[in-house]
N, C-alpha and C positions, 0 to 999 in steps of 0.2 A: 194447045196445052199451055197452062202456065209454067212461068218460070219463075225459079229463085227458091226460098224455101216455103214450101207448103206442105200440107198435112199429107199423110198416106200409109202405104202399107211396106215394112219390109221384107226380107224371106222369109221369118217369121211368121209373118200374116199378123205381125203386132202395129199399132198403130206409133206415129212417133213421128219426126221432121228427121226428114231426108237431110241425111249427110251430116244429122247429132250423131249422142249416143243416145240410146233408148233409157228413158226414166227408170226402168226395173234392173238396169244393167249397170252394174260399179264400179266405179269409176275405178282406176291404178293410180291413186297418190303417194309421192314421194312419203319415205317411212316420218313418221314423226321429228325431230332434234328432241332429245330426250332435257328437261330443265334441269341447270345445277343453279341449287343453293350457292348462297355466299357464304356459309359454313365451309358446305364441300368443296367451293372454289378455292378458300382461304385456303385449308387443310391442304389442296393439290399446289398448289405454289410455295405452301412451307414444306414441303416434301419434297419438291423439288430442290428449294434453296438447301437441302439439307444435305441431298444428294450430291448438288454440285460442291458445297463447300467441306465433303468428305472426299470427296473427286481432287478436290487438290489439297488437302493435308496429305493424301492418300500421295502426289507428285510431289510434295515437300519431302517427305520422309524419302522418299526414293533418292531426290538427289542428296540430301544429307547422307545416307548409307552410302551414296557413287564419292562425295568426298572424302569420306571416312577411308574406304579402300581403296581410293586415289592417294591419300596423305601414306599408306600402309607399303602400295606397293614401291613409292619413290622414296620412301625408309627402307627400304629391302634394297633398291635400287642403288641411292647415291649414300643412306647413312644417315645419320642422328645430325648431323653438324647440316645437313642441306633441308632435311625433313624430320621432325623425330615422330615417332609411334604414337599413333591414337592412345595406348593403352601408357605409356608412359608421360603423356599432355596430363591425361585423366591424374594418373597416381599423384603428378606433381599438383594439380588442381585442388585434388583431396587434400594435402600436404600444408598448400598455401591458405585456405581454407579454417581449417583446424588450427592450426597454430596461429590465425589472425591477422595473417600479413594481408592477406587477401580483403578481408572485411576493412581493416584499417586505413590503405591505401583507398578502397572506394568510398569509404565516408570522406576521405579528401577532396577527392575528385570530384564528388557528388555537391561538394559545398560549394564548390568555385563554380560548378556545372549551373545549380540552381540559383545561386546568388547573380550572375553574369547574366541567364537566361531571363532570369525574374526581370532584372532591368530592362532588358532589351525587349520584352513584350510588352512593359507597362508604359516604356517613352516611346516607343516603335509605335505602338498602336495611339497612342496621342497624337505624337508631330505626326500619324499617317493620317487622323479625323480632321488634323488642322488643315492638312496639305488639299485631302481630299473634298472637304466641304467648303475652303474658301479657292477657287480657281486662281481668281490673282495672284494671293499667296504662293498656293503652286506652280503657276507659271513661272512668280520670282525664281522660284528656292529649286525647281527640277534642273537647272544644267548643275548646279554645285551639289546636291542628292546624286547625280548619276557621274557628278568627277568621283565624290569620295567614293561611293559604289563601285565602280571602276578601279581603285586601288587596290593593288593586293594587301592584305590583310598584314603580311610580313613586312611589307613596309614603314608601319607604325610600332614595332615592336620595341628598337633603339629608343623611342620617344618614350613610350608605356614605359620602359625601365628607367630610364630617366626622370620623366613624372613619378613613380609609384614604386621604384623601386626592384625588388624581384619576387617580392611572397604573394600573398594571395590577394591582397589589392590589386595588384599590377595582373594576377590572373584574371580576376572579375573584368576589368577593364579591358583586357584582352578578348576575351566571349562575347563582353558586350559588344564591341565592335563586329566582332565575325555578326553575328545575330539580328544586329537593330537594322540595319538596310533589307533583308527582304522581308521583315514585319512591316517596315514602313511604308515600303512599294509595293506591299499588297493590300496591306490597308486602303493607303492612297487610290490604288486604282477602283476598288472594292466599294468607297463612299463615292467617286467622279460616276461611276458606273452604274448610278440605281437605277430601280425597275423605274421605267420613266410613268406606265400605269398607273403604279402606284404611288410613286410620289403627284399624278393630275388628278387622282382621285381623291389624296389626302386636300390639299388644296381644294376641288369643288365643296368637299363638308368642309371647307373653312379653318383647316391647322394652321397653325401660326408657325413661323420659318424656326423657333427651337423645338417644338414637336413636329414637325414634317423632317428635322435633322435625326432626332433620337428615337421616335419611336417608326419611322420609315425608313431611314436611307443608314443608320448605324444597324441595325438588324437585316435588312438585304444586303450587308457587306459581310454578315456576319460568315460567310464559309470561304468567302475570300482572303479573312480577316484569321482562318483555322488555318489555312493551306499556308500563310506566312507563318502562322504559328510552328506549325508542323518543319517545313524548310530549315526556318530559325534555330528549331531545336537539334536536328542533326546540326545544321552548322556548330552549334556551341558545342557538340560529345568531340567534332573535329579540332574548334578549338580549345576546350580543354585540355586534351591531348598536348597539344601545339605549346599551348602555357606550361604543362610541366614540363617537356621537354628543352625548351629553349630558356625558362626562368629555373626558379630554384627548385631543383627537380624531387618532386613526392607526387605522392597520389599513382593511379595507377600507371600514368605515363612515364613516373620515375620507376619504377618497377619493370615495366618495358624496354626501357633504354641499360638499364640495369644487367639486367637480363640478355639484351642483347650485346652490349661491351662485354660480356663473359661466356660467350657462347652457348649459353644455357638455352636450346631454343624451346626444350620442354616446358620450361617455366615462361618464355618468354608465348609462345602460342595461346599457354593458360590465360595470360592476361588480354593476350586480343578477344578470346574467346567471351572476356566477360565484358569488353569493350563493345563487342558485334552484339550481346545481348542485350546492354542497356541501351546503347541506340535502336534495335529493335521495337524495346518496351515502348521508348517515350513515343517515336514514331507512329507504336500502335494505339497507344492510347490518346493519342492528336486524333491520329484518322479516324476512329470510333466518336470522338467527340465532333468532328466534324461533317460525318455522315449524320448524324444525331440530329446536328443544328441546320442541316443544309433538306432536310426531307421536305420540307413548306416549300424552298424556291424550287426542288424539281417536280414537286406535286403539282405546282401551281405552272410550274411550266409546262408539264404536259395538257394542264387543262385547255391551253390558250392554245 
């Protein structure tokens, strides 16, 4: 008898190779994977995104309401002088508001905010392209960048008023300082740190060392170059704050201290309230701008 596979007959009495399946007999394959478009794929991921990013306003609003009747019940508890009432923050808000103290005080603040911050992005981000694109240079200049870095802020204040006085010179000057070191030292690290690819690559086509600076190694810094931005700008709402407080006090932070020498914590709350906000804004509108700029280097790094 042979062996192995050869032709024959099975219970059937059909003809076929011993130990197939029979030709007339069909096969059980796995079900299809059914094809998604890129339409429908797109659509199921912005669904998603949509889903999650209502999932957590959805947890925003929750703990806003848990502080709200936190601030309520320890106004019940210890008293207006230790906590005052949601509803009596608000009425003074309206108050402050309407009658202009409110609007008045932040165009102050907002002038020293953007005037101080202005500075400290547009030198921050320079001495950061200088530090960052010449090594020598930064090698010199990094231990006295990370002394002044290292000082606190309060420390130069005696001097600011001495230089500049107490108005809003001497505030700008003050912001600027809070702000310009971590625009600088993110800049700085942002251009030390390019895609080294892409700067071998600019190089094989032949770029010249001031287009392989500007149009490769100053744009892959470019979200490193947002995230200082961003930092920078809360630093300067903190020292704003700081400058009116400690110099000739106006703007919202004279209003605050105001407010708190008189026990007024109603009124005094209102004005955190619009302090928390603006810092919010700017913050938000950094980080939108910097997820904006930064979708090319994480596109590009997933490709790799």
């Amino acid at each position: 008898m042979r062996t192995g596979i050869c032709a024959g007959f099975d219970d059937t009495g059909q003809q076929g190779f011993k130990g197939k399946t029979p030709m007339n007999q069909r096969l059980d394959l796995p079900p299809a994977i059914p094809e998604v478009s890129d339409a429908g794929l797109a659509g199921r991921l912005r669904r998603e995104r949509v889903r999650a990013r209502g999932g957590v306003w959805i947890v925003q609003v929750l703990i806003v309401i848990g502080m709200i009747a936190g601030m309520q019940a320890l106004n019940l508890a210890a008293g207006n002088l230790v906590m005052p009432a949601p509803g009596a923050v608000l009425q003074q808000s309206g108050t402050m508001w309407s009658d202009g103290t409110m609007l008045r005080a932040l165009g102050e603040s907002l002038t020293v905010l953007l005037a101080g911050f202005g500075l400290a992005a547009s030198s921050g981000i320079f001495c950061g392209i200088l530090l960052g694109g010449f090594p020598f240079l930064g090698r010199v200049l990094d231990p006295f960048v990370n002394a002044l870095n290292s000082t606190p802020g309060a420390a130069f204040i005696p001097l600011i008023i001495v230089w500049f006085g107490l108005y809003t010179e001497a505030k700008v000057v003050l912001v600027w300082n809070a702000a310009f070191f971590p625009i600088l030292i993110n800049t700085a690290v942002g251009i030390a740190n390019a895609n080294k690819d892409l700067t071998e690559m600019a190089q094989s086509f032949g770029a010249g060392r001031r287009t392989l600076f500007w149009q490769v190694m100053v744009p892959d810094a470019l979200p490193s170059i947002l995230s200082g931005l961003r930092i920078g700008a809360s630093i300067s709402t903190v020292g704003t704050v700081i400058a009116e407080l400690t110099m000739a006090q106006s703007g919202l932070g004279g209003l605050m201290i105001t407010a708190g020498n008189r026990f007024q914590m109603d009124r005094y709350f209102a004005v955190v309230i619009v302090l928390m906000l603006l810092g919010t804004a700017i913050s938000s509108a950094l980080r939108q701008a910097e997820r904006r700029f930064g979708r090319w280097r994480v596109a590009m790094t997933e490709a790799r």
